[in-house]
FIMAR-287663 format. One record per residue (C-alpha): x, y, z. Coordinates in nm, 3 decimals. Example, Ala and Ser with C-alpha at 12.3 -4.5 7.8 and 13.67 -1.06 7.14 Angstrom:
% residues 2
<site xx="1.230" yy="-0.450" zz="0.780"/>
<site xx="1.367" yy="-0.106" zz="0.714"/>
END
This chain:
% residues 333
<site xx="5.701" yy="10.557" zz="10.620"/>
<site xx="5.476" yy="10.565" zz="10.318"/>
<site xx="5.675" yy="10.293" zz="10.099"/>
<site xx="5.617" yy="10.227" zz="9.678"/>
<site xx="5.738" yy="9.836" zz="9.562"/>
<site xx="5.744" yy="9.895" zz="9.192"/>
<site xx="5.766" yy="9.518" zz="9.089"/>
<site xx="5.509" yy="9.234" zz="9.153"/>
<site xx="5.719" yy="8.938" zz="9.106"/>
<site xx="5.892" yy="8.701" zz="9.460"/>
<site xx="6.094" yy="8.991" zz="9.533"/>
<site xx="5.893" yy="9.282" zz="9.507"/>
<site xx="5.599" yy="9.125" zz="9.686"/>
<site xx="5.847" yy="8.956" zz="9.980"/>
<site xx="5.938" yy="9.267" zz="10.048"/>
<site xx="5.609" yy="9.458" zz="10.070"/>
<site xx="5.485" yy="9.189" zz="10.271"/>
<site xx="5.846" yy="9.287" zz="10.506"/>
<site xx="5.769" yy="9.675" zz="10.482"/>
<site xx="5.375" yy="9.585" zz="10.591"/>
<site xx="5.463" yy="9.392" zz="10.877"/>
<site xx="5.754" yy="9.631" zz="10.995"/>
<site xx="5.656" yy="9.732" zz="11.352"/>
<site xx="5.644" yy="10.107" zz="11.264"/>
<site xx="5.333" yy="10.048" zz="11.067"/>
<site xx="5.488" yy="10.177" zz="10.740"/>
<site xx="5.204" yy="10.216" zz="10.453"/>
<site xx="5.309" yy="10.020" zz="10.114"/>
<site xx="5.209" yy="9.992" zz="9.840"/>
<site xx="5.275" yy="9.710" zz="9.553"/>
<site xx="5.282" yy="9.807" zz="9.188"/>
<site xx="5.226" yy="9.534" zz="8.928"/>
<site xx="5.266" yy="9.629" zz="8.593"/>
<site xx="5.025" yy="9.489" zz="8.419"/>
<site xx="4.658" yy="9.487" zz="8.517"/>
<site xx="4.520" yy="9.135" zz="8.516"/>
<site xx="4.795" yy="9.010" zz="8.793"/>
<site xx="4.690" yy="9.336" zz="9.012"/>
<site xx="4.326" yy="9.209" zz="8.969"/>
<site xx="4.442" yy="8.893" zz="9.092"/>
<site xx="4.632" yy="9.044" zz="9.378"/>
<site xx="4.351" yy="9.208" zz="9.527"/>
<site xx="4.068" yy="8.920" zz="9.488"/>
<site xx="4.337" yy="8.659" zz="9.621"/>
<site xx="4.530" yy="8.846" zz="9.884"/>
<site xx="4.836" yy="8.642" zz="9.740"/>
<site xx="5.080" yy="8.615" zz="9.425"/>
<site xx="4.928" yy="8.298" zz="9.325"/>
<site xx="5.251" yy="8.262" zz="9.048"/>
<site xx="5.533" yy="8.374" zz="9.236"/>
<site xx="5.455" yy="8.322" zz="9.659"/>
<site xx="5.146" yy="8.074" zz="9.651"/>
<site xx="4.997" yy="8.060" zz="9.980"/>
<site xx="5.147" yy="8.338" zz="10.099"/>
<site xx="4.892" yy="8.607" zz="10.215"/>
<site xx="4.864" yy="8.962" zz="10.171"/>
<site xx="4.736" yy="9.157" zz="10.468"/>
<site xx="4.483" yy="9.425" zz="10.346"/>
<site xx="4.658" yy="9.672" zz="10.417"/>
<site xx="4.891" yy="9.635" zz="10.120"/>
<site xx="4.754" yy="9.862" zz="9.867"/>
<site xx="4.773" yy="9.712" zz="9.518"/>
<site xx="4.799" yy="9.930" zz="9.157"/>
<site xx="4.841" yy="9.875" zz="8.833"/>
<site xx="4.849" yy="10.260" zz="8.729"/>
<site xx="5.082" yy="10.339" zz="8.407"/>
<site xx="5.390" yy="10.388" zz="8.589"/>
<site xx="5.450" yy="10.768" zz="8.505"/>
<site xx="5.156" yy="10.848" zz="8.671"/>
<site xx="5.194" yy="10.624" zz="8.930"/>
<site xx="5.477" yy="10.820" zz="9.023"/>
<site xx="5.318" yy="11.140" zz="8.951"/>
<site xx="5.099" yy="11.078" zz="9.223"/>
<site xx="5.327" yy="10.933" zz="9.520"/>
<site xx="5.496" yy="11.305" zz="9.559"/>
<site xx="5.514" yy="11.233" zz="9.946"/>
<site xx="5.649" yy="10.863" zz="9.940"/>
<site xx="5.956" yy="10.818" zz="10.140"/>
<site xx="6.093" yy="10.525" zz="9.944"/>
<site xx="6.114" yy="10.354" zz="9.648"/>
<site xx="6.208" yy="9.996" zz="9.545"/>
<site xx="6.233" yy="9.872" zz="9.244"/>
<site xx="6.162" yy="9.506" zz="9.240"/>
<site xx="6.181" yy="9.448" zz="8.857"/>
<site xx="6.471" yy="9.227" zz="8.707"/>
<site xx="6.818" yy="9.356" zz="8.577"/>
<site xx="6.657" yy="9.428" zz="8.241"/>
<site xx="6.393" yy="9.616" zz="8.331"/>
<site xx="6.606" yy="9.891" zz="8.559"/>
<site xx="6.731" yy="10.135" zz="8.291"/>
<site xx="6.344" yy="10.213" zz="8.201"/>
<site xx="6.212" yy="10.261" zz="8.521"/>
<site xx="6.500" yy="10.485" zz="8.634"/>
<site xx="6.482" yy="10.684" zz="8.335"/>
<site xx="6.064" yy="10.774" zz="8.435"/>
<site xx="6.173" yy="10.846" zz="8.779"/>
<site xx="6.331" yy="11.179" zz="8.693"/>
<site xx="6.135" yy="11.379" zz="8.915"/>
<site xx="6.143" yy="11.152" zz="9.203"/>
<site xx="6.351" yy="11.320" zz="9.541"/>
<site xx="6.287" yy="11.055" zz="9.789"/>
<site xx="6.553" yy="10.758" zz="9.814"/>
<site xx="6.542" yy="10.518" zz="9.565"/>
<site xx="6.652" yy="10.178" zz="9.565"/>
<site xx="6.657" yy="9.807" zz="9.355"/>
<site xx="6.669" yy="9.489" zz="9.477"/>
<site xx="6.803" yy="9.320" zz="9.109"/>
<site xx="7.153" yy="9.201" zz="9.081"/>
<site xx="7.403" yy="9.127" zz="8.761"/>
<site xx="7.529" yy="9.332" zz="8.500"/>
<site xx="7.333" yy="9.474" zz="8.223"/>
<site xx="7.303" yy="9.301" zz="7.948"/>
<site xx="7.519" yy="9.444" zz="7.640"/>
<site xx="7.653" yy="9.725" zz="7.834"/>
<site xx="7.783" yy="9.516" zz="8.131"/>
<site xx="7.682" yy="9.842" zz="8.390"/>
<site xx="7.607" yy="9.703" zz="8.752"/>
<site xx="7.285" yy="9.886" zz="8.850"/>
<site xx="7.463" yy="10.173" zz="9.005"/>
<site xx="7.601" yy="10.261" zz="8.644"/>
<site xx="7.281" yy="10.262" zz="8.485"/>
<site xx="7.111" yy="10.513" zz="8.784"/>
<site xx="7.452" yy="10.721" zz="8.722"/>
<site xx="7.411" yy="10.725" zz="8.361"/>
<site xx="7.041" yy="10.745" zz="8.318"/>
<site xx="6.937" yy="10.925" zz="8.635"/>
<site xx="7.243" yy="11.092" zz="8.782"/>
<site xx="6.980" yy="11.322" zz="8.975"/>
<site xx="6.880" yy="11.047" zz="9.213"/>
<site xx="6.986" yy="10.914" zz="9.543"/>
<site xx="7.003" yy="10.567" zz="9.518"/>
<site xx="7.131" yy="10.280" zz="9.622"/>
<site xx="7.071" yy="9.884" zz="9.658"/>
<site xx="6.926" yy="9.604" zz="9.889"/>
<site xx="7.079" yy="9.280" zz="9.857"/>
<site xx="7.251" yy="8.967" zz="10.061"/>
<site xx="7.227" yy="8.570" zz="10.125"/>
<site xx="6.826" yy="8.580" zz="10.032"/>
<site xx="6.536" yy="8.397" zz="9.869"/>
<site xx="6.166" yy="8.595" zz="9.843"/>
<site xx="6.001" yy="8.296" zz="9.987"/>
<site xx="6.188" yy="8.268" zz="10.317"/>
<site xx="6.141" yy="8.648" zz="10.352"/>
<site xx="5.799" yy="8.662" zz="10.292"/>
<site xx="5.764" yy="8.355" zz="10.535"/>
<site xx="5.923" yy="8.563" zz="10.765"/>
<site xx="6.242" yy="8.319" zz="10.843"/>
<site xx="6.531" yy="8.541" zz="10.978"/>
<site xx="6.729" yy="8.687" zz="10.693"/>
<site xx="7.012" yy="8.952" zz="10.680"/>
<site xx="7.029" yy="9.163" zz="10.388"/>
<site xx="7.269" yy="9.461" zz="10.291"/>
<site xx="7.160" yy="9.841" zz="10.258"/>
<site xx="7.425" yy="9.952" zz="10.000"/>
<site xx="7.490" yy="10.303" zz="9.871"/>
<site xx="7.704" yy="10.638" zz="9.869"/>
<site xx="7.424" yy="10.827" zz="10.035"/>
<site xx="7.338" yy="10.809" zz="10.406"/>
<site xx="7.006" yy="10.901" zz="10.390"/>
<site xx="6.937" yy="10.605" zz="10.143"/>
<site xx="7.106" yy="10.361" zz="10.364"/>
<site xx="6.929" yy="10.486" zz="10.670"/>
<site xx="6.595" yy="10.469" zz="10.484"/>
<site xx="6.620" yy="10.166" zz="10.390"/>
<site xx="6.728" yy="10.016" zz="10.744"/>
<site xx="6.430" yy="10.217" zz="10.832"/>
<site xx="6.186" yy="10.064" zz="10.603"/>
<site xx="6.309" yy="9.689" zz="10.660"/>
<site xx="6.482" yy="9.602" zz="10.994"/>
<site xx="6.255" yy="9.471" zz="11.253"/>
<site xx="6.224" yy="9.075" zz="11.380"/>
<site xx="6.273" yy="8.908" zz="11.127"/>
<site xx="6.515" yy="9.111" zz="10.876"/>
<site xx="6.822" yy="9.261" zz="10.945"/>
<site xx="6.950" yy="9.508" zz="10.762"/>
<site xx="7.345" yy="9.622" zz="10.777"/>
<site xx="7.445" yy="9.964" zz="10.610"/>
<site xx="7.750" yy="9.926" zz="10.373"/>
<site xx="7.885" yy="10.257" zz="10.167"/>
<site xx="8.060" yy="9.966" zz="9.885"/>
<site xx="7.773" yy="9.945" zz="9.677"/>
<site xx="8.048" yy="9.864" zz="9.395"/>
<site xx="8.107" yy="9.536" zz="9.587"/>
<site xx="7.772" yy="9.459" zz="9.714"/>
<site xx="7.696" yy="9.485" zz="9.358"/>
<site xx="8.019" yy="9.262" zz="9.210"/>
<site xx="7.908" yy="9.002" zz="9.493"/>
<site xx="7.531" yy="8.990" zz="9.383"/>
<site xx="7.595" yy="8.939" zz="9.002"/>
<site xx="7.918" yy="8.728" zz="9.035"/>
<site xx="7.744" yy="8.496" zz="9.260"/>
<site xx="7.510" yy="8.378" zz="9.032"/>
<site xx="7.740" yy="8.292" zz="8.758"/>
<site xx="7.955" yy="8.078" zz="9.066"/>
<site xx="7.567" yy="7.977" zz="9.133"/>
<site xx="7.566" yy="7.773" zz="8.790"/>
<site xx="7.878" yy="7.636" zz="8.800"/>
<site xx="7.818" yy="7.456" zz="9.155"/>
<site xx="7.479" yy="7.330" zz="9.051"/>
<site xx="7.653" yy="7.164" zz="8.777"/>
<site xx="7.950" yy="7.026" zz="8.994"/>
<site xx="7.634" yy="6.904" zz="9.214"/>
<site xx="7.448" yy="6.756" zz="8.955"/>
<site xx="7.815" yy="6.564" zz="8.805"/>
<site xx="7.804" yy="6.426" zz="9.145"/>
<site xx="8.191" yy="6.567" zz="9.160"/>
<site xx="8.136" yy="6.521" zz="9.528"/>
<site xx="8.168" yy="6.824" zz="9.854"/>
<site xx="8.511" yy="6.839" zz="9.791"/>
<site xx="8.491" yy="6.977" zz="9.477"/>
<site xx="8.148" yy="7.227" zz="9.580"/>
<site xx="8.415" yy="7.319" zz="9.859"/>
<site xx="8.675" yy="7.416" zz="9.576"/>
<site xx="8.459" yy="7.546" zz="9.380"/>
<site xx="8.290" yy="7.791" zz="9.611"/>
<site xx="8.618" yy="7.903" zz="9.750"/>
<site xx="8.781" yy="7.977" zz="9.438"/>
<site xx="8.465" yy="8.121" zz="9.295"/>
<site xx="8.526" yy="8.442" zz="9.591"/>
<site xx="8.852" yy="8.453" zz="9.524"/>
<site xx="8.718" yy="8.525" zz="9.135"/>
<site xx="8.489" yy="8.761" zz="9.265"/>
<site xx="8.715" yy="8.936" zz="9.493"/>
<site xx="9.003" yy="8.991" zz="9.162"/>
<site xx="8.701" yy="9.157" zz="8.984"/>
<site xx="8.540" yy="9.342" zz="9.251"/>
<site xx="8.928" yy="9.523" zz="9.344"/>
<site xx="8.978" yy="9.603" zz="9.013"/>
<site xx="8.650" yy="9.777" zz="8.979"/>
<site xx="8.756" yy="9.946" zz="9.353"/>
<site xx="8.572" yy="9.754" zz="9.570"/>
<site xx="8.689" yy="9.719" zz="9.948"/>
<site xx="8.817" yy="9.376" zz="10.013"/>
<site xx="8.634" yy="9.328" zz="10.315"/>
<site xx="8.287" yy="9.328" zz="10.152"/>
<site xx="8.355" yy="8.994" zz="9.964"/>
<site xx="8.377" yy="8.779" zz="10.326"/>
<site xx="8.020" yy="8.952" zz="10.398"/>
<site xx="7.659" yy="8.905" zz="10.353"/>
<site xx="7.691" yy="9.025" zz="10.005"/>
<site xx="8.013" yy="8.845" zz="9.929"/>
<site xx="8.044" yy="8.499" zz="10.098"/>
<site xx="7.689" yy="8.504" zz="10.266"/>
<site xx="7.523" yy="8.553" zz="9.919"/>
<site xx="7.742" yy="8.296" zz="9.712"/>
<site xx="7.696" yy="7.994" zz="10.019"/>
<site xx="7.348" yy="8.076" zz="9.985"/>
<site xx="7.261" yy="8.054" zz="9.582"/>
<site xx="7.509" yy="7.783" zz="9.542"/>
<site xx="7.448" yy="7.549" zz="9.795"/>
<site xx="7.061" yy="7.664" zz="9.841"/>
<site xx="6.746" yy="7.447" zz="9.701"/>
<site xx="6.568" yy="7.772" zz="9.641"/>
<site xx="6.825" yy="7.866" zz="9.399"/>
<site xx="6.693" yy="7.879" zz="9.024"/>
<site xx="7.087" yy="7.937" zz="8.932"/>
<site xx="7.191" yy="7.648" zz="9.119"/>
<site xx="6.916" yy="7.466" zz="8.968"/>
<site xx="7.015" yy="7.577" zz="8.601"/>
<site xx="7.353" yy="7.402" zz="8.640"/>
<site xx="7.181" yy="7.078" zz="8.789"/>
<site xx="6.960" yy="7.043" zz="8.447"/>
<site xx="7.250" yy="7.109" zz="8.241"/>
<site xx="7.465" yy="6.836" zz="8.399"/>
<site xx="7.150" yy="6.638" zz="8.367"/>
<site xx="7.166" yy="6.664" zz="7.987"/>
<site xx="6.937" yy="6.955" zz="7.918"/>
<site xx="6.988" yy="7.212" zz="7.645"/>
<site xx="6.953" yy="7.540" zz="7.794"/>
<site xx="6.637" yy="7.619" zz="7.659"/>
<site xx="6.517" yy="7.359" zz="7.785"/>
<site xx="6.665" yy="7.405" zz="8.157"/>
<site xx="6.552" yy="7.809" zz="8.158"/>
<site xx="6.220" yy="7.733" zz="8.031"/>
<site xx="6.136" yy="7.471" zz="8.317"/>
<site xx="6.182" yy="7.721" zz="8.574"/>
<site xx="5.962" yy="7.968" zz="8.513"/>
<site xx="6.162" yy="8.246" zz="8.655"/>
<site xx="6.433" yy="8.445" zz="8.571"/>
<site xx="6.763" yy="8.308" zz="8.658"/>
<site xx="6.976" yy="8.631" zz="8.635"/>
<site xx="7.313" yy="8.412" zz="8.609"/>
<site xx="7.176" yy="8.289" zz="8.304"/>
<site xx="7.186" yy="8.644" zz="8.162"/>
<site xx="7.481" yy="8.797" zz="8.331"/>
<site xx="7.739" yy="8.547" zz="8.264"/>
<site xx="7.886" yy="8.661" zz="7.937"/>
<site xx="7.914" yy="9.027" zz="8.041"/>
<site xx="8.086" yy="8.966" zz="8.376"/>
<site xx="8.334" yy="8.769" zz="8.151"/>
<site xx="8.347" yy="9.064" zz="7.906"/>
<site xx="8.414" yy="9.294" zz="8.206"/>
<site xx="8.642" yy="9.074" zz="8.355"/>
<site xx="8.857" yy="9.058" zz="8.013"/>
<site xx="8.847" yy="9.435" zz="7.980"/>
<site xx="8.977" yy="9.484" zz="8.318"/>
<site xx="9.248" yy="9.157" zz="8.269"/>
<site xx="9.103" yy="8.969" zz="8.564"/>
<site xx="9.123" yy="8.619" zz="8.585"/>
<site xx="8.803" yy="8.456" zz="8.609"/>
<site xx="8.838" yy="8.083" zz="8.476"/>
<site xx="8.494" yy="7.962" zz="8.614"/>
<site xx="8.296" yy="8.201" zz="8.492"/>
<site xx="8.501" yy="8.150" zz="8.135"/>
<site xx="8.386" yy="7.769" zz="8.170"/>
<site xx="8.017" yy="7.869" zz="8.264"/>
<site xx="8.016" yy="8.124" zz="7.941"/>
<site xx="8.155" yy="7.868" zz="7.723"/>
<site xx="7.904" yy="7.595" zz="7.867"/>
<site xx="7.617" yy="7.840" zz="7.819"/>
<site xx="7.751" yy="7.865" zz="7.486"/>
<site xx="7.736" yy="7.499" zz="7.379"/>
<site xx="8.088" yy="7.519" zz="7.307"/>
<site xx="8.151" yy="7.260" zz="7.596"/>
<site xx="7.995" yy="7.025" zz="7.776"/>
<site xx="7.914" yy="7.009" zz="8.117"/>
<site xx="8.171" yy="6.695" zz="8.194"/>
<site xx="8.449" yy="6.944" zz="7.925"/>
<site xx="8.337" yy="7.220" zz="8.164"/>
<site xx="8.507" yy="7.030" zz="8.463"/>
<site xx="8.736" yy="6.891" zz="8.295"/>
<site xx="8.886" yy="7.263" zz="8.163"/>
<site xx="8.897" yy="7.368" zz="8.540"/>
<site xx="9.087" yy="7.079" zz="8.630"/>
<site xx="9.344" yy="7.066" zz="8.379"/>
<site xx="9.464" yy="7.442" zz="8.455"/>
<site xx="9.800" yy="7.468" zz="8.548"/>
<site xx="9.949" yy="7.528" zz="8.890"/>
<site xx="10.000" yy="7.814" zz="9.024"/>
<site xx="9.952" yy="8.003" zz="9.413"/>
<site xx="9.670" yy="7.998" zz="9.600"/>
<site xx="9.683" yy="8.412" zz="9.674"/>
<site xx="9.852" yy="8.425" zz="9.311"/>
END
């Protein structure tokens, strides 16, 4: 397959790095957006910021071409994957008009100040496309190490799910086909958010009773939202459901998880974001899963503590504390 990874950050390059060593000798190519880090691509043979030490095999074309032309010129790639962060989807979908092979992103969360998962953006901005989304229980840097990792190949179109099982599963990487991207979606920006709130449990020292709790009530939070949105049930106790929330809230990797550690710490947020250097999506997505949440009359009391936290409006010890003091009510209530 003759793969395009528009995206030089973790993701995009762990998963050239996948496509390059796939056994049917696929041809990739990694597109950074600006110019100076694909300079520093090709001279290093590694993402000195994002995977240090990690190296590039040569035959992992690198470009830096302004993206319309970029795609312009890749008429006869077979996939696409967009590797950029949850704010930067809407504009590439919207140059990729012309595109007809399968597309798909590896971001997850809700957009901020529309509160669209991904999906909703490609239907709105790019209804022409068939696209769809990779996620599941995964950081870049065990990927690109190639430690075994299962992700999820979500979409409405078979031939995107089957290109991207294509493009990905060999030894290392498995990749399951799943036609809920609705849930796969819910699970990936939900998780996050649940991501926060454990780190800060964690960093309370609230002991693993309490990261049990919280993790298990956190699904069940994620599953009310993800049915009301029409999301099978099922999907929440897999890879993108249970395997992805275990993973980012229990994970050292985690730069969500990590977020609620500083916080608890005594941290302004500011100050916690700006120490890790990378975008921690659950950071942005929290207030608009909330919104969605309210809109839809879903209960979601953790990720109303993690907004309000966020917020400054209470503190991380308040946080727990607001949890705690909810009434009773059934567990399947």
């Amino acid at each position: 397959m003759k793969i395009s990874i528009l995206g030089a950050g973790a993701w995009g390059t762990a998963m050239a790095l996948a496509a390059a060593r796939h056994p049917g000798g696929h041809q990739v190519t990694l597109h950074a957006r600006k110019a100076t880090q694909a300079d520093s691509l090709r001279k290093q043979r590694q993402n000195d910021r994002y995977l240090p030490g990690v190296a590039l095999p040569d035959s992992i074309e690198i470009s830096s071409a302004p993206l319309t032309s970029f795609l312009a010129a890749s008429p006869d790639c077979d996939l696409w994957v967009i590797a950029t962060p949850m704010a930067g989807l809407r504009t590439v979908l919207m140059a990729m008009a012309d595109v007809r092979a399968p597309v798909a992103w590896l971001c997850k969360g809700l957009e901020s100040g529309t509160g669209l998962m991904p999906h909703e953006v490609q239907a709105q901005v790019a209804p022409q496309l068939k696209a769809g989304a990779l996620s599941g229980p995964s950081f870049a840097l065990e990927v690109a190490l190639q430690q075994p990792t299962a992700l999820v190949a979500a979409s409405a179109h078979a031939s995107v799910r089957n290109a991207l099982v294509q493009a990905f599963h060999g030894p290392a990487l498995r990749v399951y086909a799943n036609g809920d991207i609705v849930g796969v979606e819910v699970g990936g920006a939900v998780k996050n958010v649940l991501a926060i709130a454990t780190g800060l449990c964690d960093g309370l020292d609230l002991g693993l009773n309490a990261r049990a709790a919280l993790i298990t009530r956190g699904l069940a939070e994620m599953t009310r939202l993800g049915q009301a949105l029409g999301a099978h049930s099922d999907t929440f106790m897999g890879l993108s459901g249970l395997g992805d929330l275990v993973l980012t809230a229990t994970g050292d990797l985690s730069r969500n998880r990590k977020v609620g550690l500083l916080l608890a710490q005594g941290q302004s947020l500011d100050q916690a974001v700006t120490s890790l250097g990378h975008v921690a999506e659950g950071v942005y997505s929290a207030r608009t899963v909330m919104q969605r949440a309210r809109a839809l009359g879903v209960d979601m009391p953790i990720t109303e503590a993690v907004v309000a936290l966020l917020d400054g409006r209470l503190s991380a010890h308040e946080a727990v504390h607001a949890l705690m003091a909810r009434d009773p009510k059934g567990e399947f209530v």
